[in-house]
C-alpha positions in Angstrom: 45.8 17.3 -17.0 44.1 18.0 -13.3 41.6 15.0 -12.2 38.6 17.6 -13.1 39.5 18.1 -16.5 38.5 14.6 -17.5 35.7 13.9 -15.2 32.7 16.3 -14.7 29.8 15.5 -12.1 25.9 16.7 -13.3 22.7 16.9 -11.6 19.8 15.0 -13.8 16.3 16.4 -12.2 14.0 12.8 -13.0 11.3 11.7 -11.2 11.5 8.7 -8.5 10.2 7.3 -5.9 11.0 9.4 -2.8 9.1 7.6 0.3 7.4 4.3 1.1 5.6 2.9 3.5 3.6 0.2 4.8 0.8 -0.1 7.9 -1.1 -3.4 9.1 -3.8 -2.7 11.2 -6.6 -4.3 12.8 -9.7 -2.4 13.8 -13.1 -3.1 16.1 -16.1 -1.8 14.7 -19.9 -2.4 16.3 -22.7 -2.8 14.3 -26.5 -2.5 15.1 -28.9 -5.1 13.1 -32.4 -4.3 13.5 -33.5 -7.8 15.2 -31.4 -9.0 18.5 -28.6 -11.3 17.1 -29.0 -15.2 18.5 -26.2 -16.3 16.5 -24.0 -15.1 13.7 -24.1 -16.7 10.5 -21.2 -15.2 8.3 -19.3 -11.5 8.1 -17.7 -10.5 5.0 -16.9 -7.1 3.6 -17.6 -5.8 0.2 -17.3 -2.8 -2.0 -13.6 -1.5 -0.8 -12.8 1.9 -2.6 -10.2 4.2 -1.1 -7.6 6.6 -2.5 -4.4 8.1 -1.2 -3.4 11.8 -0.1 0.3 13.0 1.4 -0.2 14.2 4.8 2.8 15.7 6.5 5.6 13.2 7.0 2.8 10.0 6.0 -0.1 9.1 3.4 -3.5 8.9 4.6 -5.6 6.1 2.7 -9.1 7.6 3.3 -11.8 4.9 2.1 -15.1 3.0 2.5 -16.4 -0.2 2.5 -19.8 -2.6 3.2 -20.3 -4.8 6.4 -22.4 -7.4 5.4 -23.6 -9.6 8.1 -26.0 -12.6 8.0 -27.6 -13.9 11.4 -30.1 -15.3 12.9 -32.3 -13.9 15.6 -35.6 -14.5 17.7 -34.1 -18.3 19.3 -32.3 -18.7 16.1 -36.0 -19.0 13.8 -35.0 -16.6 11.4 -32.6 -14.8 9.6 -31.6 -11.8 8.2 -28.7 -9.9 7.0 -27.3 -6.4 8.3 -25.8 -3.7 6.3 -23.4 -1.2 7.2 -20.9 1.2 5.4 -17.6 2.0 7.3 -15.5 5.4 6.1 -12.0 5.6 7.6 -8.4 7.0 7.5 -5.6 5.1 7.7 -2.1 7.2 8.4 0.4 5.1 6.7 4.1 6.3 8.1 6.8 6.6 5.6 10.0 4.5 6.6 11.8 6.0 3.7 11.5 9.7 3.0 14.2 11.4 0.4 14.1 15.0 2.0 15.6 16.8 -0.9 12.2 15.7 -3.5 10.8 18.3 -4.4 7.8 19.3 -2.8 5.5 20.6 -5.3 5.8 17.9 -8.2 4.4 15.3 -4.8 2.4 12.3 -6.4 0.8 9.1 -3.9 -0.6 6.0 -4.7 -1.8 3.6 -2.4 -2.1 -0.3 -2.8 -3.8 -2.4 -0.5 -1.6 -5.4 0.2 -4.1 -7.0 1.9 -8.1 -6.1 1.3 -10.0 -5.3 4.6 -11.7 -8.9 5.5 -13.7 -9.9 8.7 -11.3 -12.3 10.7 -14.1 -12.1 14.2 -17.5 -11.4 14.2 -19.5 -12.4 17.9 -22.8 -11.2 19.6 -21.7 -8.4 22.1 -22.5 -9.5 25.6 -25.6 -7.6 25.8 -26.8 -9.4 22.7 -27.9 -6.1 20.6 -24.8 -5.6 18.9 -22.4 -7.6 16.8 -18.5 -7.0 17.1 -16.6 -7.0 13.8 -12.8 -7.3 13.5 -11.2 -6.6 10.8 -7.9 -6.6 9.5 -6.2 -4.8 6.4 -3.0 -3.2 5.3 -1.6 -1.2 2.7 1.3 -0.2 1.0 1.9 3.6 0.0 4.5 5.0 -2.3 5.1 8.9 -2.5 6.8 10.1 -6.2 8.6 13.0 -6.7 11.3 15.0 -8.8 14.3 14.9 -7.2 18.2 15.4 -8.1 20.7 12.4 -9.4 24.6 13.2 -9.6 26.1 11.6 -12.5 29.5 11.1 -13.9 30.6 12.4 -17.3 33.9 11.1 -18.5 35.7 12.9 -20.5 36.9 11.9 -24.3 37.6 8.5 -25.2 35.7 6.8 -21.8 32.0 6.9 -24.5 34.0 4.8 -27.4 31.2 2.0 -27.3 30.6 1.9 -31.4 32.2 -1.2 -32.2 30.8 -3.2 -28.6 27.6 -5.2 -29.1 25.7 -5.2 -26.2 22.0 -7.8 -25.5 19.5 -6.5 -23.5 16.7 -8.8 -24.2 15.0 -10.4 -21.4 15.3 -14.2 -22.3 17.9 -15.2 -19.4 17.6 -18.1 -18.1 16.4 -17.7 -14.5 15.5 -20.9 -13.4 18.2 -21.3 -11.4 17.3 -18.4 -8.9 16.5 -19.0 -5.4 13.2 -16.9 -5.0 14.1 -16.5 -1.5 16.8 -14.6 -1.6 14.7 -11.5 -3.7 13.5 -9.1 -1.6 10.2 -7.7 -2.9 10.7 -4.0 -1.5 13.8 -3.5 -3.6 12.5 -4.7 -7.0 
């Protein structure tokens, strides 16, 4: 009996993920208030919506969110607070891409690790404008059918009738170091 006669190898289409990626970035943007800034008060950012789409060998997160800005103005008298919706596109690269997913089953999803939040906001040095900085990152995944080889034994390898085997999930796991999981690979 030849070695192929009691093992066979079979391709199982299933889906899986097929590419990941992850981007921090930190952008500048300027906003305009109506009054001349004296000081600024507080900067936060509010209403974040985005979704994902595959774009060539990345995912663009394409999104929106609301500047909110409270200062004060005219020798620091009064105050007031300035609106301002941001749209942007993110390219998030893909460190991981299985090239032989198939193409035309492509899903994305995109999960912000890390909701855009204002870490800087200042008077620009002409006093009109206020300077935002703002910091965010996401984490994309791109799911797709691809191939998995398997390996069918032959007769008498499947005889698992009389085995018991427990897959409930009551382990103990107390005794795990955290540390040592790595969060990308579960």
């Amino acid at each position: 009996m030849s070695l192929s006669d009691k093992h066979q190898c079979r391709e199982i289409i299933t889906k899986a993920i097929c590419g990941k990626g992850r981007k921090f970035s930190t952008v500048t943007h300027t906003v305009t208030p109506p009054h001349n800034p004296t000081s600024i008060l507080g900067a936060w950012i509010i209403n974040h919506q985005y979704e994902a789409v595959a774009a060539g060998d990345g995912i663009e997160v394409i999104g929106t969110y609301d500047i909110n800005i409270w200062y004060s103005y005219d020798k620091n008298s009064q105050t007031d607070v300035a609106k301002e919706t941001v749209s942007y596109v993110e390219l998030v690269p893909l460190s991981y891409l299985d090239p032989k997913h198939r193409a035309s089953t492509v899903e994305v999803s995109a999960e912000a690790t890390q909701e855009p939040s204002c870490v800087e906001a200042s008077v620009s040095s002409g006093g009109g404008n206020v300077i935002i900085r703002v910091e965010r990152e996401f984490r994309v995944e791109l799911v797709a059918e691809t191939k998995v080889r398997v390996l069918v034994c032959g007769k008498g390898h499947g005889d698992y009738e009389d085995k018991e085997f427990d897959f409930s999930d009551d382990g103990d796991y107390e005794d795990l170091d955290p540390d040592l999981l790595d969060d990308d690979e579960l």
